[in-house]
N, C-alpha and C positions, 0 to 999 in steps of 0.2 A: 198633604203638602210637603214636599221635598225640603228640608235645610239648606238653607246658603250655605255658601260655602268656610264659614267662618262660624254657622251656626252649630252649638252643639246638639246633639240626640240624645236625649236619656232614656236609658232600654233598662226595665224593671225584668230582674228575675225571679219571678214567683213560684217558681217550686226546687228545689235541691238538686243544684248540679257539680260532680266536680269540678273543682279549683282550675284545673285543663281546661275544660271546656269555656268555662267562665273566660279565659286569657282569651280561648279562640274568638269570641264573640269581641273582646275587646278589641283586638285587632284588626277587625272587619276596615275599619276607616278611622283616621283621629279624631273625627266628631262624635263617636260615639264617647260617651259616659254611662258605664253601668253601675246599676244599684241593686246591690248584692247583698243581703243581710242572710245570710242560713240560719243564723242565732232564731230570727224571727221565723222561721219558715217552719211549717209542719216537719216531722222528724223522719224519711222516708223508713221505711219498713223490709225495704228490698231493692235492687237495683232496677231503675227506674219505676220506679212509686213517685205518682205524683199526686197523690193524695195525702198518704203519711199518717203519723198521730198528730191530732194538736196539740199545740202546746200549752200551757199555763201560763199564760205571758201576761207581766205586769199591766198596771194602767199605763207608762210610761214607755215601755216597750210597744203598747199598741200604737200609740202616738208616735214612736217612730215609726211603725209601718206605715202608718196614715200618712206621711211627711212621704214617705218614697213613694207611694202612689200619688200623692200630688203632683209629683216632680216629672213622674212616668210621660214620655211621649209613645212607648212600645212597650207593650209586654210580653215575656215570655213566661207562657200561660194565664192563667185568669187566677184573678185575687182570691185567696184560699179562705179567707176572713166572712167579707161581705160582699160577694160577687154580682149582686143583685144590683147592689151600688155603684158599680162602676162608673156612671157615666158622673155621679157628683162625688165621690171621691177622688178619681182619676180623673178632672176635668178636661186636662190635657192629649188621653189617651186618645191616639187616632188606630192603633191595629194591636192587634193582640193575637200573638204566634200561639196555638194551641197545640199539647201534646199529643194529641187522640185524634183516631179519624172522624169518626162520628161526634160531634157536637150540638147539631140542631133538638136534639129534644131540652138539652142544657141552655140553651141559651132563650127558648120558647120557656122555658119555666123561670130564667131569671127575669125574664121582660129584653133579653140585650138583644133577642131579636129584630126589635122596633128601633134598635140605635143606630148610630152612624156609624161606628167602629168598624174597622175592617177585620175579618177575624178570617186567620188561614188556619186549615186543618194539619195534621201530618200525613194524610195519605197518601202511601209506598211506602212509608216507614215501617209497616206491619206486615206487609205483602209475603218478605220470603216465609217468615218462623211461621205464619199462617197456614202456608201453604206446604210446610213441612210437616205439620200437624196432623194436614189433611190425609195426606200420605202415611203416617204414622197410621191415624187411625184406620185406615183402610188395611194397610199391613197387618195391624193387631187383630183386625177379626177376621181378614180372609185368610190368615197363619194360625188362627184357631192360638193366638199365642195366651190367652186364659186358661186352656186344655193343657198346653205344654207345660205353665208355672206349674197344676195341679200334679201335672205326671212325675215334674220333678220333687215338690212335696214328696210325694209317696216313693221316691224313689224308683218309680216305675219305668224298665224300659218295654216300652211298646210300640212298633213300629206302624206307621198311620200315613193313609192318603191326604196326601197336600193339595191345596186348592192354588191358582192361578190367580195375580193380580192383571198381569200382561192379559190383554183381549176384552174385558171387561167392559163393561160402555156404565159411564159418569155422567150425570146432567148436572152444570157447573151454575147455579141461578145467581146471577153478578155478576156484570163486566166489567167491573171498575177494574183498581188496579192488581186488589186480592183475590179477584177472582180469576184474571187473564196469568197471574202469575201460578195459581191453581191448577188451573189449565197447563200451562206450560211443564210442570210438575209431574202433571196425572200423562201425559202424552210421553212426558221420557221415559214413564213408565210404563207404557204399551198401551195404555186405555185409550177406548174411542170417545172424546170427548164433545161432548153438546153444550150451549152455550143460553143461557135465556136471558133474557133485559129488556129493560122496560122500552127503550130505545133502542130496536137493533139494528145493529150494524156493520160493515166487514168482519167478519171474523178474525182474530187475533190469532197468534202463532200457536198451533197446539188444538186450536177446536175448528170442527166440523163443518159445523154449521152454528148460529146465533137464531134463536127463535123468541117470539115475543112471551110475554111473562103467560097472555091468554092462552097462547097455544100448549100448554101443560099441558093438561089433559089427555090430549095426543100423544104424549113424547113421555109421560112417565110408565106405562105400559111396556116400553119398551127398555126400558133402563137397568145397572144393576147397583147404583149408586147414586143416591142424591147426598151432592155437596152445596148448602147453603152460605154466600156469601154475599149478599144484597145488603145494600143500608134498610135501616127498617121506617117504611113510610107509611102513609094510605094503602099505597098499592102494595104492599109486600106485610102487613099486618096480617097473622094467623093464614100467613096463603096458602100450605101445607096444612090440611087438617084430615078427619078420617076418611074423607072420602079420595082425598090426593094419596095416600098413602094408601088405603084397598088399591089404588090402580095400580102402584108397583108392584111389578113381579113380588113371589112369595119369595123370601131369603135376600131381598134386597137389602142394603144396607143403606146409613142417613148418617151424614158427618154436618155437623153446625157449628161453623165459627162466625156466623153472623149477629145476630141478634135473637136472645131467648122468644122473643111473641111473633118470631115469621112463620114457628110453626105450633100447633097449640098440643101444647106438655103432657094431656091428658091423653089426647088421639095417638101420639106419640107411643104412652105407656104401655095402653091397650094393644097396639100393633104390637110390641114387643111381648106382653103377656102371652096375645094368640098365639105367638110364634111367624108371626106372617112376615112380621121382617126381623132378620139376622144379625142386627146388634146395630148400633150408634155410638158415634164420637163426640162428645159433644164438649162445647170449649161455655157455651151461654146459656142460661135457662131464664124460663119465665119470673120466676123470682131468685134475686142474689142478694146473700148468700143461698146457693140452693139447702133447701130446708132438711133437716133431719131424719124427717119424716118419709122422704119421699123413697117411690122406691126405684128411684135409679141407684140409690147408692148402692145395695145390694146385686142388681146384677151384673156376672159373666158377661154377658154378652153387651155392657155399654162400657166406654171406656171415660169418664169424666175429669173432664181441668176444670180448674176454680179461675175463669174467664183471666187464663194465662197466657195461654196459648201462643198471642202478641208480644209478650214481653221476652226481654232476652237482655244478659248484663250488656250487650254494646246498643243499647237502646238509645238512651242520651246520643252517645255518639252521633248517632244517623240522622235525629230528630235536630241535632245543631247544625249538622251538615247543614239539611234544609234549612232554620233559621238562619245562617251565617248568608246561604244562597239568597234567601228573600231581604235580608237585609242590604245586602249589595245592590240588589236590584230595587229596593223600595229607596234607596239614597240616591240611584241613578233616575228617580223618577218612573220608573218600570213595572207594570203590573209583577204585580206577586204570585207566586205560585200557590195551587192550593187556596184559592179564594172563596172561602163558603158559601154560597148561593143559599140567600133564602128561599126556595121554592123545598130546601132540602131539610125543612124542620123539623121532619121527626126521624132523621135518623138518630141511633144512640149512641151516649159517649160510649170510646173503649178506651 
């Protein structure tokens, strides 16, 4: 329900934003009132962390957060404390601006699934530095740039045949917004790009053709790169496994910035033991932190981010952009942008 015009909005911020951004948000309309405590808020760890340490905070200081979620009509992200509780600590909360794209496995575990709250995601927030990634990693292994570090160790000069990224054919699994921006990416780059989703559709700026998720099969045989960027569902749970991977070309390469269970970790490992496929990038894994044990950490031939990939110090910035934008429009009475659809419960946070 929209505020008169005379009515105020209380917008909770629940995770750490600069003092700037904070102003921005106030300024949106005069009806807003935000509640800002940082004292109270996890301590973040990096530029945009919205998780953080917690803190050691008194009986008295909980009680004040509990007071500012009572107060809450909007939140900017979800209660760091007891998130589960939402709907009777935050009695009044009708939407809650979330930092991350993927949400629905978090909100199927807190129960907030089944609520009435309106919860918007950030996706496009993450789109370019993902898609920069993607390219990174692709660079790093068809530059052979592991061989290069080692030659410069040794001081070595040795003059070597260089592999092409330009010509290359990429199958892009996600059409959302990280993956059409992937695309757009891999195509300034010369590669012949393929598109697959669960829904296809026109083709976006930069790909080929879009092919359904079933038609794999068909279309990984022919490829020299798989870049995964699907939310992870039913439909896209372990969808890459040994037998999707035998079908790529041998020397093919595998970039994931989607979620660690689209492809299974093990089938994975194997491929790269045989040698059948030519290194991986990978930003997510089956379990996080990825474990000690494992032996991705030891090879050459994969290049691993600690599920960074998305973040980048003007993160806040972008993610207010959008809140500031849904906020104007959710005061104007206007659908919101980024509306999480329940049908989308197991994607995962990022």
């Amino acid at each position: 329900m929209t505020p008169g015009p005379n009515d105020p909005l209380y917008v909770l911020i629940a995770s750490y934003l600069d003092e700037r951004e904070v102003r921005r948000i106030e300024q949106v309309d005069p009806r807003i009132r935000v509640l800002y405590e940082p004292e109270l808020l996890p301590t973040p760890g990096y530029a945009g962390d919205h998780n953080g340490s917690h803190r050691a905070l008194s009986e008295s200081e909980l009680a004040k957060w509990q007071v500012l979620l009572a107060r809450a009509d909007v939140s900017f992200d979800f209660d760091w404390h007891r998130p589960a509780d939402l709907r009777s600590t935050a009695p009044k909360l009708r939407w809650v601006q979330a930092t991350s794209s993927g949400i629905g496995e978090f909100l199927t575990e807190t129960g907030l699934i089944d609520s009435d709250i309106t919860f918007t995601t950030a996706a496009g927030v993450h789109a370019v530095p993902l898609a920069e990634f993607v390219a990174l990693g692709l660079l790093y292994l068809v530059k052979e740039v592991p061989m290069l570090r080692e030659q410069m160790r040794r001081h070595r000069w040795q003059r070597y045949t260089t592999n092409r990224l330009a010509g290359k054919r990429a199958l892009v699994v996600g059409m959302g917004s990280v993956g059409r921006q992937v695309a757009q990416h891999l195509s300034a780059l010369g590669l012949h790009v393929t598109g697959a989703s669960r829904v296809p559709g026109t083709p976006p700026p930069g790909v080929r053709e879009v092919v359904e998720l079933s038609a794999l099969p068909g279309v990984l045989p022919e490829i020299d790169a798989l870049v995964l960027c699907s939310p992870l569902s039913t439909s896209t749970y372990h969808l890459i496994g040994a037998a999707e991977l035998e079908a790529m070309p041998r020397g093919s390469l595998v970039v994931n910035v989607a979620r660690g269970q689209i492809i299974e970790e093990t089938a994975l490992i194997a491929a790269l033991e045989s040698g059948h496929l030519g290194g991986a990038a990978l930003d997510v894994f089956e379990t996080e932190p990825l474990p000690n044990d494992s032996p991705l950490w030891d090879r050459e031939d994969v290049l691993i981010s600690p599920h960074s990939a998305s973040t980048t110090a003007e993160e806040n910035v972008h993610i207010v952009d959008l809140f500031v934008t849904n906020l104007t429009r959710w005061l104007q009475g206007e659908t919101v942008l980024n509306t999480f659809a329940r049908s989308d419960a197991m994607d995962r946070m990022r």
